[in-house]
N, C-alpha and C positions, 0 to 999 in steps of 0.2 A: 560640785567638783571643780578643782581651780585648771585653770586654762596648764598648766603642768602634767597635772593626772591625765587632762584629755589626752595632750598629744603623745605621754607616754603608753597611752593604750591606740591608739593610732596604727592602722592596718594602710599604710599606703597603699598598697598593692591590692589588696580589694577593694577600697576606696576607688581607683581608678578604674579597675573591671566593673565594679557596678558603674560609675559615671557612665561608660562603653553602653553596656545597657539599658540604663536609664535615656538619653540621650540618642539611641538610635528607635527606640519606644514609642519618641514623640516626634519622628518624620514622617512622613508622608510618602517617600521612597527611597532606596540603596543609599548609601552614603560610602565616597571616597574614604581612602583612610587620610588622606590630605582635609578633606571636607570635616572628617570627625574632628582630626587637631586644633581645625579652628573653632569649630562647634565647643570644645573644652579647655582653650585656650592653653593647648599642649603641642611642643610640637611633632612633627609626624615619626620620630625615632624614640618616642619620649612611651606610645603607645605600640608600637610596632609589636613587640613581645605578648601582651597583653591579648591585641588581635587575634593573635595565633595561636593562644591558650584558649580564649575565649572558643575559636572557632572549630578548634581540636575536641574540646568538651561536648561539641555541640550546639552550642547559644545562639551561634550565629553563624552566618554561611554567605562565601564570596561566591560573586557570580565568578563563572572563567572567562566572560567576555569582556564585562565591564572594570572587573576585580573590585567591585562594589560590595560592602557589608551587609547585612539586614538580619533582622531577628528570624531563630527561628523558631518553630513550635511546643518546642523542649521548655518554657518559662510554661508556659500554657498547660502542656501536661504536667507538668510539675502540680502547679495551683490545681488543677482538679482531681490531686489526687489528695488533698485535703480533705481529710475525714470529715468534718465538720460541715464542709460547703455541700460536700456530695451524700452527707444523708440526711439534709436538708431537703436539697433537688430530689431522691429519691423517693421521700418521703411525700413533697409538695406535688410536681408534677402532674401527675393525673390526677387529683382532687381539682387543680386550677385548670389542668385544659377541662375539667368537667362544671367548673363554672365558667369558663369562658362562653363554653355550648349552650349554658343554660341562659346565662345574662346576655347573649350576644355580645359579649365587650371582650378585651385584652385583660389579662391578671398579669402582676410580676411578682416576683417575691425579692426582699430585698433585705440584705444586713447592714450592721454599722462597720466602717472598714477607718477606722483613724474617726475625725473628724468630718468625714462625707457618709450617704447614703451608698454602696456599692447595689447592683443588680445582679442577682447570679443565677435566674432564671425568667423564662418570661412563654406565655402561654396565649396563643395568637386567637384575635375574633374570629368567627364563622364571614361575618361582612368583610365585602369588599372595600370600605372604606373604614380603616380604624387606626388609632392611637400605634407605633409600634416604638418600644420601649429597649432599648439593643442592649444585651447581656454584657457585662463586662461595663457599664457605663458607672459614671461618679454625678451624684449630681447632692446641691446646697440639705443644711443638715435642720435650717433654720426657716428654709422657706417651703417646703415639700411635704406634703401631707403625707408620708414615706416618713420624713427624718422626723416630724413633728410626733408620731406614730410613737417608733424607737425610742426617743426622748423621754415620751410622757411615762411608758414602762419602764426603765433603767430606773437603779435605785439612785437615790439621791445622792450619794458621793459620787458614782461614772457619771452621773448625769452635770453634777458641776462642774466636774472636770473636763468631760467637754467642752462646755460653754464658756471655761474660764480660757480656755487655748483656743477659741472661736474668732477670729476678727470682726467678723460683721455682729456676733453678738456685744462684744465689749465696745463698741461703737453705739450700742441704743443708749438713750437715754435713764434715768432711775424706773421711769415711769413704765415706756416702752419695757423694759428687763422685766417688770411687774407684771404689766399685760401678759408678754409673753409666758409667764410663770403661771400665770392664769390659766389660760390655756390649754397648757400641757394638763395640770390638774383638771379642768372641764374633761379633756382629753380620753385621760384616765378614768375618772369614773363615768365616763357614755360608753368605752370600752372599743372604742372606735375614733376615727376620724374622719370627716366630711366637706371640702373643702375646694374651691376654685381653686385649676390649676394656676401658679405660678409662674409654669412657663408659656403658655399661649393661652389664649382666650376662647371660649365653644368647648373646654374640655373640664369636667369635674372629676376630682379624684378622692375615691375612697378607699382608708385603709383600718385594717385591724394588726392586732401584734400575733405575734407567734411565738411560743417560746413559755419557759416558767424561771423565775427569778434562780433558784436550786438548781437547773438543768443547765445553767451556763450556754444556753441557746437564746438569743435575742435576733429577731429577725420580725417581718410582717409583710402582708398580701394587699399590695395596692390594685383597684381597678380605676384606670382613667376611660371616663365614660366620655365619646363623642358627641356633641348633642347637636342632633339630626333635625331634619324637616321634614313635616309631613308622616311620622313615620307610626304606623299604628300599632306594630310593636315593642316600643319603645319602652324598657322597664323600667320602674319607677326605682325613685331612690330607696324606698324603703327593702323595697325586693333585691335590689343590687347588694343593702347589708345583710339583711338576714342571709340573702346566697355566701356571702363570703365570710361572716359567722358559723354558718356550716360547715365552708369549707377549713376555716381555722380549725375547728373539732376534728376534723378527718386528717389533716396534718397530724396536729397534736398525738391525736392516737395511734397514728403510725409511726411517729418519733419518740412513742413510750410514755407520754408526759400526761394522756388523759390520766391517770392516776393518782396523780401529782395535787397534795394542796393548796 
């Protein structure tokens, strides 16, 4: 589409309400309406309107003391009233807190959201010391035995496509590209995934898929296992998959899709 078409389809005015959103998303606390302007490189009359629409809808809510901005829980209820997420979570839920009981470890369950891994549930160890994995988090699609999971299932058009809008992919080598293609195929046919984590060190993480190609549900159940001292009982990794190959079947069949060939 040529730079004409875009801006004749061009919504300024939602453009700048989302900017408002996006942007107050990623503080850390209240934001002036002074502090947003600069933060968006607008200035403070530019949004003023905006604010006030925003915060009449409900998005977001001024203190009366500070007269600071911040989000509020209305984006949040929103997203989970998404049918998709939430009979997922319905679905998974207690199958994973029932292996978390069983394996002593943490489960998440997790989908593809754009080009990252999103988390949209997470089911806590019985231990006092364990992995915890916070709902709503984004993490790499290329290095996570989570995204590598997703990957290896997606048919081969989504799955290029991913990869072709990937930065840290299109930066490997021919070779690297290859490996990794590999991979995903090994991935595939073990039916599973096994692998040190990525982001720290002492932590393995296994995952399977969820979901049937026809059902337009792509998702899978990670456990990052702690690896402990001394501990006698400590479950082996073979146990850790076949538990969560179970629990894959008990999703599957509460989500309709045991059926499915």
């Amino acid at each position: 589409m040529s730079s004409n078409n875009t801006d004749k389809y061009r919504a300024p005015a939602l453009e700048k309400g989302l900017a408002i959103i996006e942007y107050l998303a990623l503080q850390p606390s209240a934001q002036s309406q002074s502090e947003i302007a600069i933060g968006l490189e607008k200035s403070p009359n530019e949004i003023y309107r905006m604010l006030a629409s925003l915060e009449t809808r409900g998005y977001i809510q001024r203190d009366p003391v500070s007269s600071k901005y911040s989000l509020t829980l209305k984006l949040y209820y929103l997203s989970h009233r998404h049918s998709l997420v939430e009979k997922l979570r319905s679905a998974a839920l207690q199958p994973m807190r029932q292996t978390s009981a069983a394996i002593r470890q943490p489960c998440h369950l997790s989908v593809l959201f754009n080009d990252k891994v999103l988390v949209v549930a997470y089911s806590k160890s019985p231990r006092p010391i364990a992995v915890m994995i916070e709902e709503g988090n984004l993490y790499n699609i290329l290095t996570t035995a989570s995204g590598k999971t997703l990957l290896s299932f997606l048919d081969e058009s989504s799955r290029e496509q991913i990869l072709h809008q990937d930065p840290s992919y299109q930066k490997l080598s021919k070779t690297q590209k290859r490996d990794f293609q590999k991979e995903l195929i090994h991935i595939h046919k073990q039916g599973y995934t096994e692998m040190p984590s990525s982001y720290a060190q002492g932590i393995v993480d296994f995952s399977v898929p969820i979901g049937h190609p026809s059902s337009g549900i792509t998702a899978c159940l990670t456990v990052s296992k702690l690896l402990t001292l001394e501990d006698e009982n400590e479950p082996s990794h073979d146990y850790i998959i076949q538990t969560l190959l179970t629990c894959k079947k008990e999703v599957e069949s509460n989500l309709g899709l045991a059926s499915l060939p």
